[in-house]
C-alpha positions as CSV (number, residue, x, y, z in Angstrom):
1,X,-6.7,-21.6,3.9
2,X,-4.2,-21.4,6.9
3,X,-5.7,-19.9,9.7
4,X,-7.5,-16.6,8.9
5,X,-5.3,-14.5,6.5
6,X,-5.4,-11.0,6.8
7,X,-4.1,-9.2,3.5
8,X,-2.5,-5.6,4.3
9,X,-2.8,-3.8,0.3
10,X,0.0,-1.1,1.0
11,X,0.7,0.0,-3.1
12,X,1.9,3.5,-4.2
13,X,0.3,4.7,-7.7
14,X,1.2,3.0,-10.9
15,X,1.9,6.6,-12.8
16,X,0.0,7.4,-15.4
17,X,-2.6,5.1,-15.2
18,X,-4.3,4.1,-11.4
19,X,-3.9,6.3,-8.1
20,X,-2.7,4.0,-5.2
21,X,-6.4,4.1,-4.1
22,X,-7.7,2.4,-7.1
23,X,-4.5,-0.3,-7.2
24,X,-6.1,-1.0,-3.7
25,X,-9.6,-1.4,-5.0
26,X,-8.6,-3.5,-7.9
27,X,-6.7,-5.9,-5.7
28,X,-9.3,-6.3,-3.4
29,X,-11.6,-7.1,-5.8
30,X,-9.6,-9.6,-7.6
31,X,-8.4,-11.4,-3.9
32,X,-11.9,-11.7,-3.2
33,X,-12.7,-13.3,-6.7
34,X,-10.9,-16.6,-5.2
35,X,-10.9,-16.0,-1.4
36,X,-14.8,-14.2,-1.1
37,X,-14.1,-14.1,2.8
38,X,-11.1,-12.9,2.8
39,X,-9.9,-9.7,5.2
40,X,-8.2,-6.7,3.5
41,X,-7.3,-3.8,4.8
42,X,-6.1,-0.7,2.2
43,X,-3.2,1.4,3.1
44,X,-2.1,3.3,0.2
45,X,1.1,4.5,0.3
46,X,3.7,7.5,-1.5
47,X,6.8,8.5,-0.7
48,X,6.5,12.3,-0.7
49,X,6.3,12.8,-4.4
50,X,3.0,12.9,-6.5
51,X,0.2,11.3,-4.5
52,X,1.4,11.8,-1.1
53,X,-1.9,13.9,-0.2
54,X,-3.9,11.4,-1.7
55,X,-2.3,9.2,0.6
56,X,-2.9,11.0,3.7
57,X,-6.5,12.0,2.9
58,X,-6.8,8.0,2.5
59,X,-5.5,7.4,5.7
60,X,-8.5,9.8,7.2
61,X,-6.8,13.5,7.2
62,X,-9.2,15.9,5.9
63,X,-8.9,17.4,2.6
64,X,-8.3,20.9,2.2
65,X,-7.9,23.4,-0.9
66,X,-6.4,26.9,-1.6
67,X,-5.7,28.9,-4.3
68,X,-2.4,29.1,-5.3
69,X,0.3,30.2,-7.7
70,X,1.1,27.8,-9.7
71,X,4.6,27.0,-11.5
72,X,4.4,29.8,-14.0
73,X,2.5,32.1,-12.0
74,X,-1.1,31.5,-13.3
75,X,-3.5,30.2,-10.1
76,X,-4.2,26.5,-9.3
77,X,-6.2,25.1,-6.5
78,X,-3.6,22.8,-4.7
79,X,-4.8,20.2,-1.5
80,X,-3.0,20.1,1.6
81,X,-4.2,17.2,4.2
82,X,-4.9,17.7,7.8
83,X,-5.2,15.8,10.7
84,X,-5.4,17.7,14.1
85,X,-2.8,19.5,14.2
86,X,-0.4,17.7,11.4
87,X,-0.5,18.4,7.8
88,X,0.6,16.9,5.0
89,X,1.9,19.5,2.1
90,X,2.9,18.3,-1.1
91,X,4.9,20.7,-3.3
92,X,4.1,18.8,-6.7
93,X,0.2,19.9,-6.2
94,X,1.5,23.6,-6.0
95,X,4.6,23.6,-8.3
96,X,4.8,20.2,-9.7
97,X,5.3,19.0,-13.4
98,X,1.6,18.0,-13.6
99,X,0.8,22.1,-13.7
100,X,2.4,22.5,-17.0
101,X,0.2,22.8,-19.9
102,X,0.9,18.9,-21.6
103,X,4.8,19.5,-23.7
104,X,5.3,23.1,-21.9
105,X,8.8,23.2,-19.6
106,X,9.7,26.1,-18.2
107,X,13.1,24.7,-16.7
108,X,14.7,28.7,-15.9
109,X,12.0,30.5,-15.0
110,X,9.1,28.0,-13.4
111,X,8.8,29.2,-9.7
112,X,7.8,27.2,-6.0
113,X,5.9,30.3,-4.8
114,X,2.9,28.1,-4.9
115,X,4.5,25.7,-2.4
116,X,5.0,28.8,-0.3
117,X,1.5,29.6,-0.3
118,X,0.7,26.4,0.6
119,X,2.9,25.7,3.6
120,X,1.4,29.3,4.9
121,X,-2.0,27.5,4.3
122,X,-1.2,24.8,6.4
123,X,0.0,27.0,9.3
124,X,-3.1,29.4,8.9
125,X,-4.9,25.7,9.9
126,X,-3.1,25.3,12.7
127,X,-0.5,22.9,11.7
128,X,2.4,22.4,14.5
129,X,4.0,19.4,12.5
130,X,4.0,19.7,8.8
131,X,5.3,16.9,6.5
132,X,6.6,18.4,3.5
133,X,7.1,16.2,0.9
134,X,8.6,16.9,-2.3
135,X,9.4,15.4,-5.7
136,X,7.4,16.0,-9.3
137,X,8.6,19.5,-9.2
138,X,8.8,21.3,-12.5
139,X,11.0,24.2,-11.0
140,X,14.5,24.3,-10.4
141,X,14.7,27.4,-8.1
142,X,16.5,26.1,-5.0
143,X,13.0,26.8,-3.0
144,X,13.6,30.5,-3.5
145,X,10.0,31.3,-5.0
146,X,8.8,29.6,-1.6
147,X,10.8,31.7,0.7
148,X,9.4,34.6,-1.0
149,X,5.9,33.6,-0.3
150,X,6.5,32.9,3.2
151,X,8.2,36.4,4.0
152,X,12.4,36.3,2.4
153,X,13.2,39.2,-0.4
154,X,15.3,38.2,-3.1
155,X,16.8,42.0,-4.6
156,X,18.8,42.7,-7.3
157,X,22.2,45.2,-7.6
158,X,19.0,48.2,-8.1
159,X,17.0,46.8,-5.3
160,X,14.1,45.5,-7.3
161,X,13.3,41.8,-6.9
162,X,15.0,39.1,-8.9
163,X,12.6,37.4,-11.7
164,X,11.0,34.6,-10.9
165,X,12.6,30.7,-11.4
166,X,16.4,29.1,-11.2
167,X,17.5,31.4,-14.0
168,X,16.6,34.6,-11.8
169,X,19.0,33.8,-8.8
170,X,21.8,35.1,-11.4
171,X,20.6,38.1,-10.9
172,X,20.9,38.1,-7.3
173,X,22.8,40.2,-4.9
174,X,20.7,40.7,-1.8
175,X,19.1,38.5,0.1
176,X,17.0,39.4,3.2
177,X,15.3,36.6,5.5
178,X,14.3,38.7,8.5
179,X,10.6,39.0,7.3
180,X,10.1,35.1,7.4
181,X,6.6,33.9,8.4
182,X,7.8,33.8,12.7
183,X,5.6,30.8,13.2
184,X,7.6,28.5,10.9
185,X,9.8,28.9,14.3
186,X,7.2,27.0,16.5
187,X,6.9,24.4,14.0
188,X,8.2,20.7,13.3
189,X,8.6,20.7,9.4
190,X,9.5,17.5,8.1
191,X,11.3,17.5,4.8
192,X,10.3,14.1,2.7
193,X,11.7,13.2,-0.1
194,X,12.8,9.7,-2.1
195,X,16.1,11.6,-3.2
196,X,19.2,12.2,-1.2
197,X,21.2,14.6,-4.0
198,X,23.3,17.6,-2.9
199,X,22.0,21.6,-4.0
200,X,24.6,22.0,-7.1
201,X,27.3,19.9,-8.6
202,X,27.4,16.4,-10.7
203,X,25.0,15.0,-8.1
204,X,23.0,18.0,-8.2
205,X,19.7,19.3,-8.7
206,X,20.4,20.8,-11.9
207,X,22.3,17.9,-13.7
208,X,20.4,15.1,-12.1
209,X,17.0,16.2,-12.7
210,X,16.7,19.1,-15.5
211,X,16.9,17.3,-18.7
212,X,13.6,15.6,-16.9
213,X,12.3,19.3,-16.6
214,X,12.9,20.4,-20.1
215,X,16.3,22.0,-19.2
216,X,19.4,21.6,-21.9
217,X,22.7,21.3,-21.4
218,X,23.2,24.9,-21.3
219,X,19.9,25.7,-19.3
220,X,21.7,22.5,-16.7
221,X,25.3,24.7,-16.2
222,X,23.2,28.0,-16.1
223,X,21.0,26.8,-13.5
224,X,24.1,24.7,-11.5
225,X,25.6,28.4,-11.0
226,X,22.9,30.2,-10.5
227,X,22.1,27.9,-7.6
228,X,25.8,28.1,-6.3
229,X,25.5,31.6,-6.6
230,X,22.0,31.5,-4.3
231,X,23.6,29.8,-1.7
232,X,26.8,31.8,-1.8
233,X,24.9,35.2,-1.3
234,X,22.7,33.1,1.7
235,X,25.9,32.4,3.2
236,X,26.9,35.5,3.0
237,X,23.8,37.5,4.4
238,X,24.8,35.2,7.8
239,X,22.3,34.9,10.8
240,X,20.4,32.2,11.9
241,X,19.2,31.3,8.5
242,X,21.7,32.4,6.0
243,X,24.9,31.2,8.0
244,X,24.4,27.7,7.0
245,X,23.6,28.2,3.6
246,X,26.5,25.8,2.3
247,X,26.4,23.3,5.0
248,X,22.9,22.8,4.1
249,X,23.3,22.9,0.3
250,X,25.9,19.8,0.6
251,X,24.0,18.0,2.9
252,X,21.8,15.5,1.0
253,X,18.4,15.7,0.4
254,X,19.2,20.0,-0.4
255,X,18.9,18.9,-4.4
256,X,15.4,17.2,-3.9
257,X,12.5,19.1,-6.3
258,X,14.5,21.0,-7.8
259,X,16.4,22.3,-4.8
260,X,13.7,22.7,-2.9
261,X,15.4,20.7,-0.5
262,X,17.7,23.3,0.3
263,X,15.1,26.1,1.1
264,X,13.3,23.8,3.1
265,X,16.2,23.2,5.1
266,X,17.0,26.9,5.8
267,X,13.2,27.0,7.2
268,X,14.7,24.5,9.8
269,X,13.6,21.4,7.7
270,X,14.7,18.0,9.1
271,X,15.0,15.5,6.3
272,X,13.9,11.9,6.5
273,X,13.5,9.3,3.9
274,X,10.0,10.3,2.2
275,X,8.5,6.8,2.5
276,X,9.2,6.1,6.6
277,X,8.2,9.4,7.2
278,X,4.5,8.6,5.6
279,X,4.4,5.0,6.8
280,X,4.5,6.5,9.8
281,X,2.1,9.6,9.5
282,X,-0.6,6.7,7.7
283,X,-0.4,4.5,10.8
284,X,1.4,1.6,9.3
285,X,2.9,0.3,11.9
286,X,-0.4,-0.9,14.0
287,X,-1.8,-2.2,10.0
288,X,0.8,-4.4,9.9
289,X,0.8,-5.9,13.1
290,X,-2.7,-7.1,11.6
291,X,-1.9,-8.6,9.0
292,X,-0.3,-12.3,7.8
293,X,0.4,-10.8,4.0
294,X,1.5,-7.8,2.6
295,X,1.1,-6.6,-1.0
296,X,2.8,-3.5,-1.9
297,X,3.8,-2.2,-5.5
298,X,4.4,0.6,-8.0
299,X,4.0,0.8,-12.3
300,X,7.4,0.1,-12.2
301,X,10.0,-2.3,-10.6
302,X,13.5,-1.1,-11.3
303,X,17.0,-0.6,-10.0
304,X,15.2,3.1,-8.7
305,X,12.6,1.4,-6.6
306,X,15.5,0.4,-4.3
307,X,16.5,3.7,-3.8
308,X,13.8,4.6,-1.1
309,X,10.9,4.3,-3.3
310,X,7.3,3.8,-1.7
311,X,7.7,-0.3,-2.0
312,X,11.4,-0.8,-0.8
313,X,10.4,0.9,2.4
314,X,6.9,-1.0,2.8
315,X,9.1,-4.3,1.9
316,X,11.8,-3.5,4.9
317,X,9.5,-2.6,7.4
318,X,7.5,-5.5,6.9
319,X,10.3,-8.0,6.6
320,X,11.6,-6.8,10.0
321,X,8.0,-8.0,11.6
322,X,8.6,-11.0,9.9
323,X,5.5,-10.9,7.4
324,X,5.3,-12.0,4.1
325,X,5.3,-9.6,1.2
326,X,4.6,-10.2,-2.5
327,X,4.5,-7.1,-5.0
328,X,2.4,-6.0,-8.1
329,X,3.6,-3.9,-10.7
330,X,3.2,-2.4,-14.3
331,X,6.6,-3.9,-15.6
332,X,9.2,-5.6,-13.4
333,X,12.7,-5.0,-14.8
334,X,14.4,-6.6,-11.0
335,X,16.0,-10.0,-11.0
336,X,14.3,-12.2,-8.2
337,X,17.8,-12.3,-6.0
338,X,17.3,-8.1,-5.8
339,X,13.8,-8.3,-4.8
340,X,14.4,-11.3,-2.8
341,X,17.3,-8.6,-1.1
342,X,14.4,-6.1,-0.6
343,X,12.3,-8.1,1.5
344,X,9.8,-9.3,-1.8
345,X,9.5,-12.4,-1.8
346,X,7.8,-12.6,-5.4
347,X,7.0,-10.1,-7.8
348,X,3.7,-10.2,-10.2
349,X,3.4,-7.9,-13.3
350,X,0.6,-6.8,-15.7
351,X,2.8,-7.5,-18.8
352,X,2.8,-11.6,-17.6
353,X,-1.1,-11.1,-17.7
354,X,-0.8,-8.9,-20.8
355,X,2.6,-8.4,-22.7
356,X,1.6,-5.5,-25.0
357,X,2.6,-2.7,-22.5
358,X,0.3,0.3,-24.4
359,X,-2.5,-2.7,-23.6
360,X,-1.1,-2.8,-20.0
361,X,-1.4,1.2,-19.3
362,X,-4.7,2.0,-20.7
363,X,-6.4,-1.2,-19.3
364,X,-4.2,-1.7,-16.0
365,X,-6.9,-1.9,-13.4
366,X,-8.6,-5.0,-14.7
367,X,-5.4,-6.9,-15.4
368,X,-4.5,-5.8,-12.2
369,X,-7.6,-7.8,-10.6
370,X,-6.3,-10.6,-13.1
371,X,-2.7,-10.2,-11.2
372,X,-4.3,-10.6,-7.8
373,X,-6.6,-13.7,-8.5
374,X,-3.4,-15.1,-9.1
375,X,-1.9,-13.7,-5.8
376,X,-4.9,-15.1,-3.9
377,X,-4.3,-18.9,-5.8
378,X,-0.7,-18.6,-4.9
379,X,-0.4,-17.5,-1.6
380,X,-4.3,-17.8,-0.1
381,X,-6.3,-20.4,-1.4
């Protein structure tokens, strides 16, 4: 071996079949199959959507659980992590696709109340900085169920509120924001998210993401107007809040979850790229000074991963301290000269271990120890 190496494992989930935590474990153990003495340290990582609390809790925040309201209104107890005085919400545990019953989309009428309740969790803890990240969502409701929960009124031409879900903001002609939760004021809300799409429009919430949530092509144009529509009558109920409404639904990141995005930036949200804002909030930075190699990875390698995904951003910070970073992965579908471009200087997937992919999924964690024996031979032995 050269010198002592020191092995950073910094690896979202591979969806579907290993949390990040138990990518970290089973490269560990298969590193320490060939190199017994050698030093790793686990950092898992996510980029704000699915996981991200996981992440945190990981990293040492505390764990903490509420009852909520989950996508179609039936109760769910969602986590929140906190650490002092930060906390780390993730909307997917309140509102996200994994709530559905398995084949049930509710694409018009699934809500984010939940997330609401959640974020009002985290400030009943004491939270000055929350980090909000979003993605997984199974709503499409431009955030409006999670204004509700946190104080806004959503009325219809009799008064009454609108129903619940994208398809309800047809319906609306009212809205009033002065009853919003005052300490979201005092508060540094930090909106993180892997997607930079506007609120409405080709780009848009709707279009980009629905078919993934069940919606059809008629569901996609019915939510796109309902949403332009939301941020219309926003715009026009003016004050601090409201007066923005369509600077902030054009501004990227406003289409992210479902539009969640949007509402989050009429609570002040700033938005950063999901993955540098949890690098950051883990303690990455002082990890990597520590180490000589760096293995990150997801389940799958693809033109998307680029796109701010949790490895892309682990890659770039890495390669700008000058360390060495190899990946693992479910299926790689990058040629080397794009992950050579992203800071990776060599990519390892199950399916060279294991080409049946169905194999691959439901046994990935020990031919992900097989993939990192073969890390430790190539780069540590």
């Amino acid at each position: 071996m050269h010198g002592t190496r020191r092995v950073l494992v910094a690896a979202d989930k591979f969806k579907g079949s290993l949390t990040a935590v138990q990518v970290a474990e089973r490269v560990t153990a298969g590193l320490r199959r060939v190199v017994p003495d050698v030093e790793v340290e686990a950092l898992p990582v996510a980029d704000g959507g699915d996981g991200t609390v996981d992440a945190a809790v990981a990293a040492g925040f505390e764990r903490r659980e509420v009852r909520v309201e989950g996508p179609l209104g039936d109760e769910v107890t969602a986590a929140f992590a906190l650490r002092g005085d930060t906390a780390v919400v993730e909307m997917a545990e309140a509102s996200g696709l994994q709530r559905l019953p398995a084949g049930v989309f509710a694409p018009l009428t699934a809500s984010t109340y939940g997330s609401g309740e959640l974020l009002r969790a985290a400030l009943d803890a004491g939270a000055r900085t929350i980090v909000f990240g979003v993605g997984g969502s199974a709503t499409t409701d431009g955030g409006a169920g999670m204004l509700s929960a946190l104080g806004a009124r959503f009325l219809d031409a009799d008064g009454e509120p609108i129903p619940p879900g994208g398809g309800g903001l047809a319906s609306l002609a009212r809205a009033d924001l002065s009853g919003l939760d005052q300490r979201l004021a005092a508060v540094e809300l930090v909106l993180a998210s892997d997607v930079d799409n506007p609120l409405t429009g080709p780009k848009g919430a709707p279009a980009v993401y629905g078919p993934q949530k069940g919606a059809s092509a008629q569901d996609v144009s019915t939510l796109d107007a309902a949403l332009a529509h939301f941020a219309k009558v926003l715009e026009g109920a003016g004050g601090a809040v409201g007066g923005r409404a369509a600077e902030y639904a054009a501004s990227p990141g406003a289409g992210a979850a479902g539009g969640i995005g949007f509402g989050a930036m009429l609570l002040g949200a700033r938005f950063q790229a999901g993955i540098s804002v949890m690098l950051d909030v883990l303690g990455f930075a002082p990890a990597l000074e520590r180490a000589s190699l760096v293995i990150t990875g997801e389940g799958s390698l693809d033109e998307q991963t680029l796109h701010g995904k949790a490895p892309a951003g682990v890659a770039a910070a890495a390669r700008a301290a000058g360390k060495e970073v190899v990946a693992v992965c479910g299926r790689l579908a990058l040629e080397p000269e794009a992950l050579e471009r992203a800071g990776i200087r060599r990519a390892y997937a199950l399916t060279e271990v294991e080409p049946d992919v169905a194999q691959c999924i439901a046994d990935a964690g020990r031919i992900l120890e097989q993939v990192a024996e073969r890390i430790a031979r190539d780069h540590l032995a």
